[in-house]
Every structure is written in structure tokens, then in C-alpha cells.
LOKOL-605053 format. One line per field, with one value per atom (N, C-alpha, C, O): atom name; x, y, z. Coordinates in Angstrom, 2 decimals, decimal comma, padded with zeros to 5 digits. Last residue first. Layout:
! residues N
atome <- c(CA ...) .
c1 <- c(X ...) .
c2 <- c(Y ...) .
c3 <- c(Z ...) .
! end
This chain:
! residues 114
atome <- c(N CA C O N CA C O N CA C O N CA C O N CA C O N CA C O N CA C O N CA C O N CA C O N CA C O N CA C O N CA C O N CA C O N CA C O N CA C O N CA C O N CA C O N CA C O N CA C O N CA C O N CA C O N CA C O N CA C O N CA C O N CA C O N CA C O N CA C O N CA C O N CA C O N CA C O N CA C O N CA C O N CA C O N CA C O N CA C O N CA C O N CA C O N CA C O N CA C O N CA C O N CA C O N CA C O N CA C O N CA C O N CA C O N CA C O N CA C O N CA C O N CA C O N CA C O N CA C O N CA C O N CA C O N CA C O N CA C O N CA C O N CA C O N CA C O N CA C O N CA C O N CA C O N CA C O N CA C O N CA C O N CA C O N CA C O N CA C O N CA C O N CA C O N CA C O N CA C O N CA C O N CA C O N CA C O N CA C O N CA C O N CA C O N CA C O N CA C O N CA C O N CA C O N CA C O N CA C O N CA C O N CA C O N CA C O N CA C O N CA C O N CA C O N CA C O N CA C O N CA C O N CA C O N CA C O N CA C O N CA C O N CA C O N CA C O N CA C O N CA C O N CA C O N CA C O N CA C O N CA C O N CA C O N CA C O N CA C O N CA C O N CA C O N CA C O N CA C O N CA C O N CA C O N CA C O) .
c1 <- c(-005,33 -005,17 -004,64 -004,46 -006,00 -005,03 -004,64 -003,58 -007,87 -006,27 -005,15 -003,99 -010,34 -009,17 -007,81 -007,14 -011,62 -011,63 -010,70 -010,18 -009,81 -010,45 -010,82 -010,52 -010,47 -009,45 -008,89 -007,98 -013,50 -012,59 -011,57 -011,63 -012,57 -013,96 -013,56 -013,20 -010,25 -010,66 -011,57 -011,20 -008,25 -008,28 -009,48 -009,34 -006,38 -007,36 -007,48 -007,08 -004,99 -004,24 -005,39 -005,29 -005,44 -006,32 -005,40 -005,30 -003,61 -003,44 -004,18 -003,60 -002,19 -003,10 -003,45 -003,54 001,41 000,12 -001,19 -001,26 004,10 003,60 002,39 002,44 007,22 006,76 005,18 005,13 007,50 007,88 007,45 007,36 007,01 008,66 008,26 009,21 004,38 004,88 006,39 006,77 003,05 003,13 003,79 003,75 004,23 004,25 004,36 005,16 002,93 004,23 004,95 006,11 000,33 000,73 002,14 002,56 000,45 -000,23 000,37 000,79 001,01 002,01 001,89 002,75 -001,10 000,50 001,17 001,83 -002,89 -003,36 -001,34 -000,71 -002,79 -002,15 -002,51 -002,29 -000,88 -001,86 -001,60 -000,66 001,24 000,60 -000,39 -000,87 001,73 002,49 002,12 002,83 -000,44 -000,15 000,59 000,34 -000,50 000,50 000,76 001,87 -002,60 -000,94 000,13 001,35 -004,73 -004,56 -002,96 -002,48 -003,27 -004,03 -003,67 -002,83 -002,98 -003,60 -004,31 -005,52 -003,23 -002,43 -003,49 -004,62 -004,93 -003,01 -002,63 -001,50 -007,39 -007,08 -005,22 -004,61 -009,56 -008,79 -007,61 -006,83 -009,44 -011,03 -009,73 -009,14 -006,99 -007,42 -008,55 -008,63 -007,45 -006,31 -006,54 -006,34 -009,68 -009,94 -008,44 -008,53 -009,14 -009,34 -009,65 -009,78 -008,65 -007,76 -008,20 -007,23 -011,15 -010,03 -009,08 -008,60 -012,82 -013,40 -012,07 -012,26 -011,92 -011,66 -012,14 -011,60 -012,15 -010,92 -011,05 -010,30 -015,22 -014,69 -012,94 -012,29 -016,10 -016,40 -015,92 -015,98 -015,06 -014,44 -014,74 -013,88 -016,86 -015,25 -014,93 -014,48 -019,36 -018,79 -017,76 -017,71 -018,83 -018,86 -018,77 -018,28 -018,73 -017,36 -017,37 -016,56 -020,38 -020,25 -019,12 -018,44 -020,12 -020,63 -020,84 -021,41 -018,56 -019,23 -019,23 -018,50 -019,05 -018,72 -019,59 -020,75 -017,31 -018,42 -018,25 -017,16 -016,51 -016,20 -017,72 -018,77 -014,69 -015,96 -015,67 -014,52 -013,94 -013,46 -014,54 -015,09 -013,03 -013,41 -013,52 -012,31 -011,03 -011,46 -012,29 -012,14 -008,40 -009,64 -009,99 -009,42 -004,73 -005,86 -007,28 -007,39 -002,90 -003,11 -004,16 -004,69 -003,67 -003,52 -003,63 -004,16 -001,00 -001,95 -002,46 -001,77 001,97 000,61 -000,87 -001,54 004,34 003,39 002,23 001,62 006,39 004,80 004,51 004,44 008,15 008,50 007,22 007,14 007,39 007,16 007,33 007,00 008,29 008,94 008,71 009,69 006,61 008,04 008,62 009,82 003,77 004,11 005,84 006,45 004,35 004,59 005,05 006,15 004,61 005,78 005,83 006,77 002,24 003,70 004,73 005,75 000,34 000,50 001,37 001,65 000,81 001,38 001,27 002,07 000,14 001,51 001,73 002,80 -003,16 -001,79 -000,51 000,21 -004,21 -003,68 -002,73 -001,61 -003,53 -003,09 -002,76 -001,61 -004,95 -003,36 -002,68 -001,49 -007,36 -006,67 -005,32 -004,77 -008,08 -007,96 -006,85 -005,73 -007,78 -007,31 -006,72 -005,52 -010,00 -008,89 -007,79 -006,84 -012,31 -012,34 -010,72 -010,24 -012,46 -012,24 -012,13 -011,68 -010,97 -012,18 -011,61 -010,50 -009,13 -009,08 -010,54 -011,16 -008,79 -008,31 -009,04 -009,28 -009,87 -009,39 -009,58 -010,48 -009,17 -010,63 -009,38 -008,36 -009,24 -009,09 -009,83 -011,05 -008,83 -009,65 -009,12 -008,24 -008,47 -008,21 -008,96 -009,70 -008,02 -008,18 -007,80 -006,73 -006,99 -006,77 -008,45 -009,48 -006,49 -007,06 -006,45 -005,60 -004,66 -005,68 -006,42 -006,74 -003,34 -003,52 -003,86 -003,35 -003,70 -004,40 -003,76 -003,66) .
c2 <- c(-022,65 -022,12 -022,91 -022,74 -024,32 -022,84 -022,92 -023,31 -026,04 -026,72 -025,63 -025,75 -025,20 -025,27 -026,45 -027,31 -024,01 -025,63 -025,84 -026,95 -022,08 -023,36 -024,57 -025,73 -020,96 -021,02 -022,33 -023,15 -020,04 -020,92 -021,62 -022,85 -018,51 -019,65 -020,49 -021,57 -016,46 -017,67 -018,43 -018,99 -014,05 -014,97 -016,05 -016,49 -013,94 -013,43 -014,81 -015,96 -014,03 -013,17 -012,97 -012,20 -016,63 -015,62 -014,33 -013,40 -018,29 -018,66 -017,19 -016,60 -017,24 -017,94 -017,36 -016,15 -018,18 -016,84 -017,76 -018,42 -019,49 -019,78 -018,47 -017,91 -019,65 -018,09 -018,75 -018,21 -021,41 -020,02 -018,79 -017,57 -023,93 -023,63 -021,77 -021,06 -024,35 -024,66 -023,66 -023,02 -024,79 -025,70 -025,56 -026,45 -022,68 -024,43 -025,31 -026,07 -020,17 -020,78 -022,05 -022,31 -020,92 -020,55 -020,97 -021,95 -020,98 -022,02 -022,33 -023,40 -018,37 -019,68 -020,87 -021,51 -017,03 -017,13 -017,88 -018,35 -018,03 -017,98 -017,89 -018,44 -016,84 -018,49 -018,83 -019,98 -013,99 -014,57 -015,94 -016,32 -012,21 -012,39 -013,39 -013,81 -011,04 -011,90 -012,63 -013,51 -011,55 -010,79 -011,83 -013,04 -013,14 -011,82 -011,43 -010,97 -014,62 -015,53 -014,20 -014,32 -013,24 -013,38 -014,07 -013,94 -010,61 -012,19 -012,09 -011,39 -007,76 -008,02 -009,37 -009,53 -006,13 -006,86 -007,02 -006,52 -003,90 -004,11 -004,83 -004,50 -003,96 -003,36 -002,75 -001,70 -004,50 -003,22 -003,03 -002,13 -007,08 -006,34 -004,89 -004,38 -008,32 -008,03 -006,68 -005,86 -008,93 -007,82 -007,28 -006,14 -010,77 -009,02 -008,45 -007,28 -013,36 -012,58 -010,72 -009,75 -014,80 -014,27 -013,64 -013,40 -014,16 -013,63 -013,25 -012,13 -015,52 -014,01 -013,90 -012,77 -018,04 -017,45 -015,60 -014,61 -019,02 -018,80 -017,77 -016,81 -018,45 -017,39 -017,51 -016,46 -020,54 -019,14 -018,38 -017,25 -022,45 -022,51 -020,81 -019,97 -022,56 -022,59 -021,99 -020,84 -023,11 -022,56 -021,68 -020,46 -026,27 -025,15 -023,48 -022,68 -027,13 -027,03 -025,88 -025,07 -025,26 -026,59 -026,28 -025,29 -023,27 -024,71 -025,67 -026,74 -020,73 -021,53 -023,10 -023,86 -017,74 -019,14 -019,82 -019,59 -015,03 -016,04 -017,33 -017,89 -011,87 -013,14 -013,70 -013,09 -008,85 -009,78 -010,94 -011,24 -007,00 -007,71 -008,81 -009,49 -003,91 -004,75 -006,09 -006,30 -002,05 -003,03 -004,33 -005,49 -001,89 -001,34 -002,41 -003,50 -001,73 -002,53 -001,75 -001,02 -000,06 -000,49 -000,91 -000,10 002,84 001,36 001,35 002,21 004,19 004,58 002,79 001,78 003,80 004,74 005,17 006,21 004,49 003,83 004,31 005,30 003,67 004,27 003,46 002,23 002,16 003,55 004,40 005,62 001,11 002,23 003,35 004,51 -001,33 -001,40 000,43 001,08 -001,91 -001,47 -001,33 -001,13 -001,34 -000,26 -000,07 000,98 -004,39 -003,34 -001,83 -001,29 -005,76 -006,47 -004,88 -004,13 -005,52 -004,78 -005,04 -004,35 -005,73 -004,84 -004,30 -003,12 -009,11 -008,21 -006,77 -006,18 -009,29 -010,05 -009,37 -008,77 -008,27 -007,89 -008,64 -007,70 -009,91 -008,63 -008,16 -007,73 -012,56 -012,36 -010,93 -010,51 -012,38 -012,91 -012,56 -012,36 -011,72 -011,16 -011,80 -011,55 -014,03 -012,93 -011,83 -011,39 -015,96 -015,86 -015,10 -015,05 -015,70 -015,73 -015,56 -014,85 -015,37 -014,10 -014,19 -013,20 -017,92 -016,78 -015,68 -014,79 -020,50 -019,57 -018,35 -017,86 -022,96 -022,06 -021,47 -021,89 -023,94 -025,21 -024,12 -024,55 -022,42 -022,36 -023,46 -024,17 -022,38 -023,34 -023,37 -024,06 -019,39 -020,10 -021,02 -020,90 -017,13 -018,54 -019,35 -020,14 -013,77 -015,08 -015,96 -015,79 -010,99 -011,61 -012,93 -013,36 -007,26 -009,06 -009,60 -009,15 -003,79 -004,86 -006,55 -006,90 -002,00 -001,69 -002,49 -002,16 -003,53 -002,42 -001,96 -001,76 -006,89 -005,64 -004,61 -004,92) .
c3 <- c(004,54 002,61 002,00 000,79 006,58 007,06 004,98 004,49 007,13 006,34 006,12 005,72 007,57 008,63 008,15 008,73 006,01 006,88 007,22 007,11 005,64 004,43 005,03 004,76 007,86 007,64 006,60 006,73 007,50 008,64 008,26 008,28 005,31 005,29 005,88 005,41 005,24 005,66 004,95 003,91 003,69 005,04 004,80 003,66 000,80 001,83 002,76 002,66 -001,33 -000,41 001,09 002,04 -002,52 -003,23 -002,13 -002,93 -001,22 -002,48 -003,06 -003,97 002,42 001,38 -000,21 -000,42 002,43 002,15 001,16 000,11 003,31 002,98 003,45 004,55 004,75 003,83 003,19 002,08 006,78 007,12 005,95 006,10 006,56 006,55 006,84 007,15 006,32 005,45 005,16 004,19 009,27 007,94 006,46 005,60 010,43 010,73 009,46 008,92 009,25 009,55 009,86 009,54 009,65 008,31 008,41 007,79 012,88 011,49 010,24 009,79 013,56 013,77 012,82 012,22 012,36 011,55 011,52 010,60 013,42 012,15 011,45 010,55 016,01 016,25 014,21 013,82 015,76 015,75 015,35 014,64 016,19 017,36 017,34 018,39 013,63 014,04 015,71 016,20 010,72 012,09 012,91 012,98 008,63 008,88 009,82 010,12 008,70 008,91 008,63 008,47 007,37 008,86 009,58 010,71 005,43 005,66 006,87 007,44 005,88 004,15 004,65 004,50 008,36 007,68 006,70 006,71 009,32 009,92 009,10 008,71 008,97 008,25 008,74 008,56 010,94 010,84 010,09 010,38 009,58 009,37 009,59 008,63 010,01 008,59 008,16 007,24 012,43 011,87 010,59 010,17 012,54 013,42 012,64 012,28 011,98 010,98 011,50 010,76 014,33 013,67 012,40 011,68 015,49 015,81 015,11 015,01 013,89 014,42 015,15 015,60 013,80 012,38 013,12 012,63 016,21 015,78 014,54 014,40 016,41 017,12 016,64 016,62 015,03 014,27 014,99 014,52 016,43 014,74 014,70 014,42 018,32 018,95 017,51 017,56 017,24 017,78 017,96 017,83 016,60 015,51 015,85 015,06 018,52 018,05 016,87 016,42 021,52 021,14 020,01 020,27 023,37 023,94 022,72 022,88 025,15 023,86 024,03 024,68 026,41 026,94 025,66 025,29 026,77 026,25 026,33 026,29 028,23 028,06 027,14 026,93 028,53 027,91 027,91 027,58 030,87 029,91 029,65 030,51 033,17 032,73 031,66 031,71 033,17 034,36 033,92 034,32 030,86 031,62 032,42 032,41 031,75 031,60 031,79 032,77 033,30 031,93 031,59 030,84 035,43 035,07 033,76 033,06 037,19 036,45 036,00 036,20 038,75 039,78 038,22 038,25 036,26 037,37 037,98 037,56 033,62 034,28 035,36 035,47 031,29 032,73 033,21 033,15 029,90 029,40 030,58 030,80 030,73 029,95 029,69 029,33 033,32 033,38 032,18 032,38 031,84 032,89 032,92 032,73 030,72 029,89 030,89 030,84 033,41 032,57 031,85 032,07 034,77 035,33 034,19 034,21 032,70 033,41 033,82 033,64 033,03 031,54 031,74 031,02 035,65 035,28 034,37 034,44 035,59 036,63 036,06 036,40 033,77 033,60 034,59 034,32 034,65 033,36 033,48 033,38 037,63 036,80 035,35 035,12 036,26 037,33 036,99 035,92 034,50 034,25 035,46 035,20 036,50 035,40 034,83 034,55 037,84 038,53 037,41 037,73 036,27 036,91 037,84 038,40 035,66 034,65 035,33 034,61 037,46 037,37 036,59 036,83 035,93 037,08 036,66 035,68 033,77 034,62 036,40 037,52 030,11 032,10 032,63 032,17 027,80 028,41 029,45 029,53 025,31 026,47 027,00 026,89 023,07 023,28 024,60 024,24 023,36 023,31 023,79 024,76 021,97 021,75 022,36 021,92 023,26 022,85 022,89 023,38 021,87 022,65 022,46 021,63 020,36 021,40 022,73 023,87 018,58 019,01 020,86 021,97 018,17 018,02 018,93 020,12) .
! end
């Protein structure tokens, strides 16, 4: 996205350490790519949820990788190239494989990715 991320994580560390690492490390990486300093990338803040069981976990993969689709960047979720929905798509079947109707999920056909 654009604008924002997306990600599923089960931290070894505290979410609030994490985070801090994450944004400070991709912060300086982009800042140096766009020649900026002294402003921040990141807003301060960042949502978390903590899910607790599998069915769960399922409705937030498919709520991710289907967010490109909702705004309307790509047609299927195995388009966006950032999304673990592509790597998927891509894995399994050499690199040009699109689900069968052009659309994304019902958790990702149960998750056999189309």
C-alpha cells in the first residue's frame, strides 16, 4: 500500500520493541533514498491486535492481502507485488498463475491460493 503496511507478525520480542526497530531501520533506509532529513517518516503511532485463535489469523491474511484489491491497485491479490498472496501465487505455479474468476479470495479458496 501506498500509504501504509500491513503485517502479521508473532514477535520473539515485545511489540513496542519491534516496532521501534522496524520503523527506525526502514525510516533511514527510505529518508536516504529520498534525500530528507530532520522530518519523520513514520506516524507515531500504529495499531496492533492480538488474535487468538486460527480462524482468526485466516481473516486477517485474506484482510491483507485482499486491501490492494479493495483500493483498487491491482485486479487479484497475487498482483501486488509486496504481498505474501503473490509470493503464493508465484510459488506455486512457476510464476504466471491468476485466480480462475480474476478475483481474490474466500480465504484464499481455503487457502489452496485459486
Amino acid at each position: 500500500m501506498p500509504n501504509h503496511v500491513h503485517m502479521l507478525i508473532l514477535p520473539l520480542e515485545p511489540v513496542r520493541e519491534v516496532m521501534r526497530w522496524l520503523k527506525g531501520s526502514t525510516a533511514c533506509g527510505a529518508n536516504r533514498i529520498l534525500e530528507r532529513t530532520g522530518s519523520e517518516f513514520w506516524q507515531r503511532d500504529f495499531f496492533d491486535h492480538y488474535l487468538r485463535s486460527s480462524s482468526q489469523i485466516w481473516k486477517f491474511i485474506d484482510y491483507i492481502e485482499a486491501n490492494p484489491v479493495r483500493s483498487e491497485l491491482v485486479c487479484s491479490p497475487g498482483d501486488w507485488k509486496w504481498s505474501s498472496a503473490g509470493w503464493k501465487v508465484r510459488r506455486l505455479a512457476g510464476g504466471t498463475a491468476r485466480p480462475a474468476d480474476g478475483g481474490g479470495s474466500e480465504v484464499g479458496r481455503r487457502r489452496g491460493y485459486w
